[in-house]
Steps between C-alpha positions, in 0.01 A plus 500: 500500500799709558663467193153546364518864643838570380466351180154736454725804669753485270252439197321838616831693509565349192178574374572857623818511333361403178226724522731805532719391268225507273391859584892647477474345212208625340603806632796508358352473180256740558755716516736380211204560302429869651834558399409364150248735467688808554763434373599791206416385147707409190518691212564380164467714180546405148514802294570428098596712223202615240257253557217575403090390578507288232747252555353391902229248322872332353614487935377193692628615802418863470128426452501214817625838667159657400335217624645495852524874514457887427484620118508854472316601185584899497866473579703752309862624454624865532669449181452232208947471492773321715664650749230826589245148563777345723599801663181592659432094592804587718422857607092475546564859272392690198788512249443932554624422857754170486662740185523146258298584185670309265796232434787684478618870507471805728145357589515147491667177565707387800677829484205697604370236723864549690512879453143565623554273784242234441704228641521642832080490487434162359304203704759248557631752760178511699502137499808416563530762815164332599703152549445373132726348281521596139592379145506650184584285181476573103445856394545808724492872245618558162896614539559283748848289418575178734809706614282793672512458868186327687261733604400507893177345613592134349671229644494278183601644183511293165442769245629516142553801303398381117295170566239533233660241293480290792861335396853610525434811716695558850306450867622718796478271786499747814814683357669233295467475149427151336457405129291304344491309159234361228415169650150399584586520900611858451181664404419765708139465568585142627824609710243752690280219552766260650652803719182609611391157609853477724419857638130355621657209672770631655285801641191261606727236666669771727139619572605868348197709325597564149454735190628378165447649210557346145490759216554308210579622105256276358294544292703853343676466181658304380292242634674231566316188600671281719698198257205267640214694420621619123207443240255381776273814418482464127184577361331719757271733352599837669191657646402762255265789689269766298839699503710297313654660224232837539562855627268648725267778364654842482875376636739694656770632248739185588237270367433631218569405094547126633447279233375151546728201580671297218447178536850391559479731810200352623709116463803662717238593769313193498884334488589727816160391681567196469852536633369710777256209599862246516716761741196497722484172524813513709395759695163312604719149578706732719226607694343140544900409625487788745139367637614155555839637708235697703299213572808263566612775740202540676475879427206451237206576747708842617640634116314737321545413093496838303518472099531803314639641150722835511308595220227397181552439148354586130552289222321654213256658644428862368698429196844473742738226508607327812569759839350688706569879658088624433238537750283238311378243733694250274861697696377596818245279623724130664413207671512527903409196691577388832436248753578404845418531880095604499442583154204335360484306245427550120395858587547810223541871648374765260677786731717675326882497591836569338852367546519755762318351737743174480736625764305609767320158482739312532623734820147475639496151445803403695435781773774699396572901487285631184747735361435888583568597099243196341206635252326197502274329783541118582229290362516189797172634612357399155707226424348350834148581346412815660347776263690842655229790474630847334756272290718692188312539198765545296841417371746694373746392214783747422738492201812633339600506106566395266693260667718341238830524641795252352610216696141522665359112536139685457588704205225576292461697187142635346411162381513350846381863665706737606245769629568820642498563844166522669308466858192292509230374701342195530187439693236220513338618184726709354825582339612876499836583294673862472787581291756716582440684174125510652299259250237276682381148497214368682312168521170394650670194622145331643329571124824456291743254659738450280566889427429550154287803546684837617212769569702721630399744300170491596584602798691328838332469839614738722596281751781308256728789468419651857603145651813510249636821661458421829691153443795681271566720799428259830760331742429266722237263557226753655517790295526180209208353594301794589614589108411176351116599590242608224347777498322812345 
């Protein structure tokens, strides 16, 4: 009976034991997973080179991103070129603030991005004094040679200076130069991919938040498909809209006397579509490779995915051979799509937003310091499905030529368009253009989508050239946004 008793005693403590093992326990992971929870997100951004809307429905894993995320339908860029697009994705400003209007000279390139100070003002600072590590690989701004030193605010640098062959070009490697040849393991879009992918796991298994951004070349010219993805695309009709090879009514003075396109320039198009279609293929594979690191790492459920293009494309539309540089929706208007942590799914946004508003989302989004100088206003509030009341109602796209400067990747001539410098304005059913020599164009976007009707001269709401004004002149993001509102 004795034993009895001690042999229950000890099988209560035991009990006992058990039991609060069981509860540590369950705390414990209580709190592992409270820790989970708030722990700072991942960032990772793909931004390519002239993509435009029409080559997504070619992406597999671009459109799964619609599907498990944010597609915002009225996202625009401050200017239809290079490195003014990529500029204000770093500074969150207006190219009439950040001082980069072009590629190269007195007001563009990575000259004026350095002289004006921009890199002192870009996001990866903001993240990375917020505890975030960050990587930049592929393209950074037109002038930019593998020899220039690393800019602050990035802890991994792979950037090339003249990649858009996507062979033989030369990859700084945080401050070392590296060169690389013509065999299939050496294009660029697939180096990125493998680099990235090491940059996810290294950062996820040390338990380090992360922000890596991939700015590839592809799709830009030349177009260079990846060796395994040559001649897959043959055969694609390219998506011909009303405006193929048309001019809108009553053109501005660039557009005009275009005659229509020869057939053997209509074949190099559809041959450069279909090229176009192959170099994205890469790009889309890369994405799908950086997915699968993210969920091998574990950091899938806590990475915001961002997909975006630097800037659109036209490809015989409005009589004018492959480029871009207008404030037709065909230039300015790019895929943004993102997904992660409490986005729904398969949503579209029909706010309007800009490239400007890039950086102080991603600075809201990872609780860091918004920078004091930004013109644009983070959009986590809609990416997480909110709808923000008093939101802009308009974008502003600003532009300096012609821009046909030698040596220029983007050089265009009047065949591609070169136009002359304007300011426009782009709202949700509208498109607003002023020339600096004062002619007008003006589309009824919601009635004529495809912008082949300029009534300009039938007169321009007020509100168009009164919002215009007041975004030429604003700085920083309140008087901006109080700017980007219609009306009178």
């Amino acid at each position: 009976m004795q034993r009895s008793r001690r042999a229950l005693s000890v099988g209560c403590v035991l009990g006992v034991l058990t039991l609060l093992a069981a509860t540590l326990a369950a705390c414990s992971s209580s709190h592992a997973n409270a820790a989970q929870d708030t722990k700072k997100p991942n960032i990772v951004f793909v931004l390519t080179d002239d993509l435009a809307m029409n080559l997504i429905s070619h992406m597999p894993h671009v459109q799964a991103l619609q599907k498990s995320g944010m597609t915002m339908a009225n996202y625009n860029v401050v200017d239809s070129l290079c490195c003014p697009s990529r500029s204000a994705i770093f500074t969150g400003e207006y190219p009439h603030d950040d001082g980069v209007f072009t590629n190269g000279g007195s007001d563009g390139g990575y000259a004026a991005y350095n002289k004006n100070g921009d890199p002192q003002k870009a996001f990866a600072l903001s993240l990375q004094k917020h505890g975030y590590t960050t990587g930049f690989m592929g393209k950074y701004l037109n002038g930019y040679d593998p020899t220039d030193k690393q800019p602050a605010g990035w802890n991994e640098w792979d950037v090339a200076g003249n990649g858009y062959p996507e062979f033989n070009y030369t990859l700084n490697e945080n401050g070392k130069q590296y060169k690389f040849g013509h065999d299939p393991k050496d294009y660029l879009v697939d180096v990125m991919s493998h680099k990235g992918g090491d940059f996810i796991h290294d950062n996820a298994s040390k338990g380090k938040p992360f922000m890596l951004e991939l700015a590839t070349f592809a799709p830009h010219a030349p177009y260079t498909p990846a060796p395994r993805f040559a001649g897959k695309a043959s055969n694609v009709p390219y998506p011909k809209t009303p405006a193929y090879d048309t001019t809108p009514t009553n053109p501005p003075k660039w557009l005009t006397g275009r005659t229509p396109l020869t057939t053997q320039q209509q074949a190099q198009l559809k041959a450069s579509y279909d090229k176009r279609i192959e170099a994205d293929m890469a790009v889309d594979q890369m994405i799908g490779h950086l997915e699968d690191e993210l969920k091998a790492s574990g950091a899938a459920k806590n990475t915001y995915i961002v997909f975006s293009s630097d800037n659109g494309y036209h490809m015989g539309e409005y009589k004018l051979l492959a480029g871009k540089q207008t404030a037709f929706d065909t230039d300015i208007h790019v895929p943004m799509i993102a997904s992660g942590p409490g986005i729904p799914a398969g949503r579209t946004s029909t706010q309007l937003v800009s490239n400007i508003d890039v950086a102080p989302t991603f600075e809201t989004l990872t609780g860091s310091a918004v920078g004091s100088t930004v013109d644009g206003v983070s959009m986590a509030n809609i990416w997480h499905g909110q709808r923000p009341a008093d939101w802009q109602q308009a974008n502003l796209i600003e532009h300096h030529g012609p821009n046909d400067q030698p040596g220029d990747p983007d050089r265009q001539n009047a065949q591609h368009a070169d136009p002359p410098t304007y300011e426009a304005v782009r709202t949700a059913g509208a498109l607003y253009v002023k020339y600096a020599d004062g002619s007008q164009e003006y589309y009824d976007t919601t009635k004529d989508p495809y912008e082949l009707h300029n009534i300009a001269s039938g007169g321009v709401p007020p509100a168009l050239p009164k919002a215009l004004a007041a975004l030429q002149s604003c700085h920083g993001a309140t008087a901006c946004q109080a700017a980007a509102q219609l009306s009178g």
